[in-house]
C-alpha positions, -999 to +999 in steps of 0.1 A: +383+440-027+406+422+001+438+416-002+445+385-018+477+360-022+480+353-059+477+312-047+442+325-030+430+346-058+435+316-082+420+292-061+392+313-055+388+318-091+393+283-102+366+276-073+343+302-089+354+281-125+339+248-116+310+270-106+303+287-136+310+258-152+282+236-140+259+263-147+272+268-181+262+230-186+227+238-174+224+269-194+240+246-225+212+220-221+185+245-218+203+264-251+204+237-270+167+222-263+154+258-268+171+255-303+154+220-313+118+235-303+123+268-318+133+254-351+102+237-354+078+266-340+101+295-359+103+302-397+138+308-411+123+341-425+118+353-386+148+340-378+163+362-401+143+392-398+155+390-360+188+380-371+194+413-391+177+442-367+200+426-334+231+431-362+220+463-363+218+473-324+248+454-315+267+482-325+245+507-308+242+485-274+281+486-269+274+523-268+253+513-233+279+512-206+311+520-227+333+499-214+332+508-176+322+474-165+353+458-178+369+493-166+358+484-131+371+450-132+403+455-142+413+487-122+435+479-093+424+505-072+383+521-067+370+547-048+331+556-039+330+585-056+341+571-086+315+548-088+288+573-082+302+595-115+304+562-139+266+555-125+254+586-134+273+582-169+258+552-177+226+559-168+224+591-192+235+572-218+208+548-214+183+571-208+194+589-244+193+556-260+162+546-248+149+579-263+167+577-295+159+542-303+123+546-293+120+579-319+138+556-345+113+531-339+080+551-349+102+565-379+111+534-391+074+518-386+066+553-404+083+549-436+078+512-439+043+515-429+048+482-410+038+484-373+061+458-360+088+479-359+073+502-332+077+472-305+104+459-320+129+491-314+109+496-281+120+461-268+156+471-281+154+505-264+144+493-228+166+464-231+201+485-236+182+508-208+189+484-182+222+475-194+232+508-186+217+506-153+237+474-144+273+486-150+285+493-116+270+460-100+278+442-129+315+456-129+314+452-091+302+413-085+327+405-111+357+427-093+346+403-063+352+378-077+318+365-068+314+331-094+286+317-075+265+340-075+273+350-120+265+313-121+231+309-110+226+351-121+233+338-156+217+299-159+186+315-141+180+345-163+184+321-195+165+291-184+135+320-178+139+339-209+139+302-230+112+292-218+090+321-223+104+323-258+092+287-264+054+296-248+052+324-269+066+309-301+038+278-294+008+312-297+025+314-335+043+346-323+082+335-333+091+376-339+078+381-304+092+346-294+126+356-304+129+396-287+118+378-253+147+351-255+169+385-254+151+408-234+140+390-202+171+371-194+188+410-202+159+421-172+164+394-149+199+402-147+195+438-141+172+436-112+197+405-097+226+424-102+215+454-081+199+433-054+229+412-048+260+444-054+248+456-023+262+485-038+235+521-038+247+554-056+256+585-031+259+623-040+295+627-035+302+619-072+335+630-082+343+647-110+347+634-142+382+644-150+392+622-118+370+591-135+392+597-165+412+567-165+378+550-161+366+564-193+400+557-215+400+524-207+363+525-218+368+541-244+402+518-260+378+489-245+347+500-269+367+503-305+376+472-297+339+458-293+329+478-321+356+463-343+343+424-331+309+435-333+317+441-369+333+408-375+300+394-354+271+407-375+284+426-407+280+389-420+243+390-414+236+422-422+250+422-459+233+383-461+203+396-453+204+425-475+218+407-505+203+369-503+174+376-482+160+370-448+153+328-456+190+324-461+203+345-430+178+324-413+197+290-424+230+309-417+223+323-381+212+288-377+241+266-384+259+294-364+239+295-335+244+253-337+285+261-337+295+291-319+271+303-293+273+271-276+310+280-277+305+314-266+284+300-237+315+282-227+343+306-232+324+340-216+325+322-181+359+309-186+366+347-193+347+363-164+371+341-142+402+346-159+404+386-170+404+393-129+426+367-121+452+374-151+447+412-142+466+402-105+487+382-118+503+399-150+531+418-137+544+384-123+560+379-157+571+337-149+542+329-132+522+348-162+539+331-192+541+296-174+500+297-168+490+313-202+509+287-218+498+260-203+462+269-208+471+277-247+484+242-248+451+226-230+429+244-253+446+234-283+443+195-270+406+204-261+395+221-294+414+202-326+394+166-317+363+188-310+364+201-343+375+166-363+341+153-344+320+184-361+332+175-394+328+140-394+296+145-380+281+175-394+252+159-412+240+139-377+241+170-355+221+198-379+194+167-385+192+160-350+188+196-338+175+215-363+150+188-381+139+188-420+140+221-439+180+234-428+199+218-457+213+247-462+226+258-430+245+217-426+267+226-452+274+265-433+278+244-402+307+224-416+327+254-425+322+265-389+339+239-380+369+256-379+356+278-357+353+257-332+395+256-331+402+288-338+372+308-315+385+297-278+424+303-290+414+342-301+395+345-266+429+331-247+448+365-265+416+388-257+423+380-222+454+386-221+452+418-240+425+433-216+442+422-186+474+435-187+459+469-202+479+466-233+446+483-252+468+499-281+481+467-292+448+453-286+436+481-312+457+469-331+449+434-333+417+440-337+416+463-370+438+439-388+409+409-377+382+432-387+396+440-419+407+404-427+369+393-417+350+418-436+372+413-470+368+376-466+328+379-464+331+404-491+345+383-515+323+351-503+295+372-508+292+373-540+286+331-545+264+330-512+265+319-472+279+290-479+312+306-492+309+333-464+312+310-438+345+292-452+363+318-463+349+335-429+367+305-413+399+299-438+410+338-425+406+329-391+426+295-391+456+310-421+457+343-409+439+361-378+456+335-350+490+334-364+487+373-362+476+374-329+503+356-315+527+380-332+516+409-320+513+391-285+544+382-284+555+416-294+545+425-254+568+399-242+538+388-225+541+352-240+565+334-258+556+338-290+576+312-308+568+286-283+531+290-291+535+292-326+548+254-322+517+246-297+497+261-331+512+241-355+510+208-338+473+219-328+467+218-365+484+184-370+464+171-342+435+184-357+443+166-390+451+133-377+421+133-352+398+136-383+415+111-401+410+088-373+373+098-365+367+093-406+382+060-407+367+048-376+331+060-388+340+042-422+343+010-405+305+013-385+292+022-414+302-012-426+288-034-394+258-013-404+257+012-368+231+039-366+241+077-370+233+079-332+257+051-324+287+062-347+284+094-331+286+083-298+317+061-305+331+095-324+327+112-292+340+091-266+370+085-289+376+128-293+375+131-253+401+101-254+424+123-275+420+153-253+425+139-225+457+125-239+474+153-254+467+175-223+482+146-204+511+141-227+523+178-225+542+183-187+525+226-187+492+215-190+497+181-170+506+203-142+482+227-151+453+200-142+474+187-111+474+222-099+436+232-106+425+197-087+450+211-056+432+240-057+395+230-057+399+201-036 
């Protein structure tokens, strides 16, 4: 990559932003229509069933490409031959993995004696194959900094995968229906990746002791995905084993409703910022001045977002989801806190990776993974329900107050200063659902449809965002500086 000003590389990556981010609201619409069809063509039990077996390879698919795309991105310096030994890395692990998972497959079919599981493992198997393939381009589009092109890769490979999901789930196929939603858009982005990288593997690999720093930042890189995979999916794994695959179906729902929406927003926001906080980190002003102000935006973003998911809870899961999801409304509601706390963990993730600081990072990450898996441990016991709010209470008491300890332990931030942005996050939070409450109250008395209270409630939430980024002079300038840079 070219030398870069750190005023060009952030206006090139807050360029690449607005990119990503109309795409993401393409990719959003098309996510969330796939999810009102697919409820209706898709049994909870398949849901479920789906739910619990891509718990299961999560774990095995971070195994895929070890860390070296992130390892890529982040490295200040590559060299050719570097990139030739990580490709021929990553493509033996998937080769392996496609073997492994495709023996485990006839076993498991074997034992069961149900044949599903055959093409079920084989889709899995060929799927983490070419996620191994992709590595280097992947790692090397994003080094680029090249947002246009993630943009449409990304909106393109979704829109294609939901749509054949949705024809094949209309034949009655929703198992089938449900694999292809994961495994073409994982194809699509394979085969893009490689003919855009203009990137082709030589001989002159080097050895792998030179790669090394490649692989220890990997390595450090894939506990910690092991350790969020755990907090990801151990929840539907002991669901489904202990309450069944109809109830993991409800719960996946409401979560699919609440946070992969989210996650749709925040991994673009992330692509963008873990290379341009990776330039910028050693700049230790310029750093703490733009992580704050970003903290303090997505605290005056999040806390009315969240107010407008619990006032309106009931309307959204109806709306989406149809009759039959009781269940997974009153999961949703608990996730509500989610919808605060998520993009305020992904701020500190971010930072972690992209200053290096992957002990710490550790760290972090075993105490969240232990707080996680004892609070669905001991909501297990009374059902999904209680999973997801204890799931959420640990998050909102505990796991972000402890990440901005051990943040500020780096002297990358000021930790006290963001404790205050926290706590008035919460009160804004509070008083925003009051507000939203009694506002809703009062329609219900003039007699307004669920459809009108709700857009009232929204316009009313982007009011209060709008002002408490405006009323705070970091992010205030934060805005005035992104619309310098754009425009």
């Amino acid at each position: 990559m070219g030398t870069h000003t750190t005023k060009g590389i952030g206006q090139i990556a807050l360029k690449g932003g607005l990119k990503m981010f109309l795409s993401q609201g393409v990719k959003l619409v098309v996510q969330i229509a796939s999810i009102i069809v697919l409820a209706r063509l898709v049994t909870p039990v398949d849901f479920g069933l789906v739910a619990f077996l891509t718990s299961i390879f999560a774990f095995v698919g971070l195994f895929s490409e070890f860390g070296l795309t992130m390892a890529i991105v982040q490295k200040e310096q590559i060299q050719e031959k570097d990139l030739n030994t990580l490709f021929r890395i990553s493509a033996g692990i998937g080769t392996i993995l496609l073997l492994c998972i495709g023996v485990a497959g006839l076993l498991t079919s074997w034992i069961s004696g149900d044949a599903r599981y055959q093409w079920i493992f084989g889709i899995f198997a060929v799927m983490f194959f070419f996620k191994s393939l992709s590595t280097v381009p992947q790692g090397l589009i994003r080094r680029r900094l090249q947002f246009g092109f993630l943009s449409l890769q990304e909106a393109g490979a979704f829109l294609f995968g939901a749509l054949a999901a949705v024809a094949i789930a209309a034949q009655g196929r929703g198992i089938l229906a449900l694999m292809a939603f994961q495994f073409i858009p994982g194809l699509l982005m394979c085969g893009s990746s490689w003919f855009f990288a203009g990137w082709r593997p030589q001989r002159n690999a080097g050895s792998i002791q030179e790669a090394s720093s490649y692989f220890s930042f990997g390595g450090a890189f894939t506990i910690v995905e092991i350790a969020n995979t755990v907090c990801k999916h151990i929840d539907n794994l002991l669901i489904g084993e202990v309450w069944g695959m109809q109830l993991l179906g409800q719960y996946t729902r409401a979560y699919a409703l609440m946070l992969a929406p989210m996650n749709q927003v925040m991994g673009p926001i992330g692509t963008v910022l873990v290379p341009l906080f990776s330039r910028i980190h050693q700049n230790e002003v310029e750093f703490k001045k733009l992580t704050s102000a970003l903290f303090i935006s997505c605290v005056g973003i999040t806390a009315p977002a969240a107010a407008l998911t619990f006032v309106h809870s009931n309307t959204i899961v109806n709306f989406l989801l149809g009759p039959g999801w009781e269940v997974a409304e009153q999961i949703f509601w608990w996730f509500g806190f989610a919808v605060f706390c998520k993009p305020l963990g992904c701020i500190v993730y971010w930072i972690f990776v992209s200053s290096g600081k992957m002990k710490q990072m550790i760290r972090w990450t075993v105490i969240n993974t232990v707080l996680t898996v004892c609070a669905i441990m001991v909501g297990l016991q009374y059902g999904p329900i209680r999973v997801a709010a204890l799931f959420s209470g640990s998050e909102i008491a505990l796991q972000i107050p402890i990440a901005i300890y051990l943040l500020g332990k780096t002297k990358l931030i000021p930790a006290g200063k963001w404790y205050k942005i926290y706590i008035l996050g919460l009160g804004l939070l509070v008083g925003s659902y009051c507000m939203l409450r009694l506002i809703q109250e009062k329609m219900v008395i003039y007699s307004l449809g669920a459809n009108a209270q709700m857009t009232v409630s929204l316009f009313l939430a982007a009011v209060l965002s709008i002002s408490a980024i405006l009323a705070n002079p970091e992010s205030r300038n934060l805005v005035k500086d992104c619309k310098d840079r754009i425009f």
